[in-house]
C-alpha positions as CSV (number, residue, x, y, z in Angstrom):
1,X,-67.1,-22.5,45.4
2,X,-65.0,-18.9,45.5
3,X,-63.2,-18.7,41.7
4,X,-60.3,-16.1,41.2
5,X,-61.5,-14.3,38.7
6,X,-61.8,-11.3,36.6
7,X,-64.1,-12.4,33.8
8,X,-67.6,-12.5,33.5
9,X,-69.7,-10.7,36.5
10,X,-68.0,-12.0,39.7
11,X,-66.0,-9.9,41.4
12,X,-62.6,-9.4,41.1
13,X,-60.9,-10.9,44.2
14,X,-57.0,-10.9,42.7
15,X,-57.7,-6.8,42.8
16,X,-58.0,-7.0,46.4
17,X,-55.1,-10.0,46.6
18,X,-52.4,-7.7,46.7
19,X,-53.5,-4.7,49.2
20,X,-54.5,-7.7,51.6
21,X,-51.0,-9.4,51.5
22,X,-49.2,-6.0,52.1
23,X,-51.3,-4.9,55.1
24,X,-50.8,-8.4,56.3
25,X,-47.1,-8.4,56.0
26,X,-47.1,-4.9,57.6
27,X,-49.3,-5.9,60.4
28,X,-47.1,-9.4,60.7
29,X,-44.1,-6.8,61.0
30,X,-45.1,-4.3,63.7
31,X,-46.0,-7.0,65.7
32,X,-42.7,-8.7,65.7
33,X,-41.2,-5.2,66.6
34,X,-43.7,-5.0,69.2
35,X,-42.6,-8.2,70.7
36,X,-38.6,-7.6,70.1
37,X,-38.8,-4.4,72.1
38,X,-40.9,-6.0,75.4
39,X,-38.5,-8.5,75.1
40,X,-35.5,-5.8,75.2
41,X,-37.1,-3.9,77.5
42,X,-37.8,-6.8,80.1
43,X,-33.9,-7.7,79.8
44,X,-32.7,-4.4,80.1
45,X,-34.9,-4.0,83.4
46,X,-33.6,-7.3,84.7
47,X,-30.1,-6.1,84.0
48,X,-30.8,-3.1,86.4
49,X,-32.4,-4.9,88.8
50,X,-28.9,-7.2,89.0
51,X,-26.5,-4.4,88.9
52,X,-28.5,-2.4,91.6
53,X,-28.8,-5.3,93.9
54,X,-25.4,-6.0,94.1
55,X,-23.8,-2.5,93.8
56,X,-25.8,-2.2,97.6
57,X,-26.2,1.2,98.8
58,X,-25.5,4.2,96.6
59,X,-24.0,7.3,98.3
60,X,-22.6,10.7,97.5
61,X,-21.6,13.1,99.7
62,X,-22.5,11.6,103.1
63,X,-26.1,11.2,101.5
64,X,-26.5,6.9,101.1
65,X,-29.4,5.7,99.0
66,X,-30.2,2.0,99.2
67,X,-32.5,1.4,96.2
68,X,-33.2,-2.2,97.0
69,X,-33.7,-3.2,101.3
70,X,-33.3,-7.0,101.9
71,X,-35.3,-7.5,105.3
72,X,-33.1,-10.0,107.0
């Protein structure tokens, strides 16, 4: 069985507590911010996606662009 600690000759495991628990919390962190800015990223795309496919064909100056074909 593991005891926390310091006296005697085992090793001092509440030293290491702390660093552990921050780099945890970090790690915990990024990866939320990770997964928030997918997440923004896949709505901002699907956003696009809606406004291009029914804005239809783009044109300027007698030059037309149709970003998104429908092959009816």
């Amino acid at each position: 069985m593991m005891h926390f600690s310091t006296g005697g000759s085992g090793f001092p495991w509440r030293r290491l507590l702390y660093p552990f628990a921050i780099v945890g919390a970090f790690v915990v962190g990024v990866w939320g911010l990770v997964a928030a800015l997918v997440w923004l990223l896949s709505a901002v795309a699907h956003t696009a996606t809606v406004i291009a496919g029914a804005a239809g064909p783009i044109g300027v100056g007698g030059i037309t662009l149709k970003l998104f074909s429908s092959k009816r």
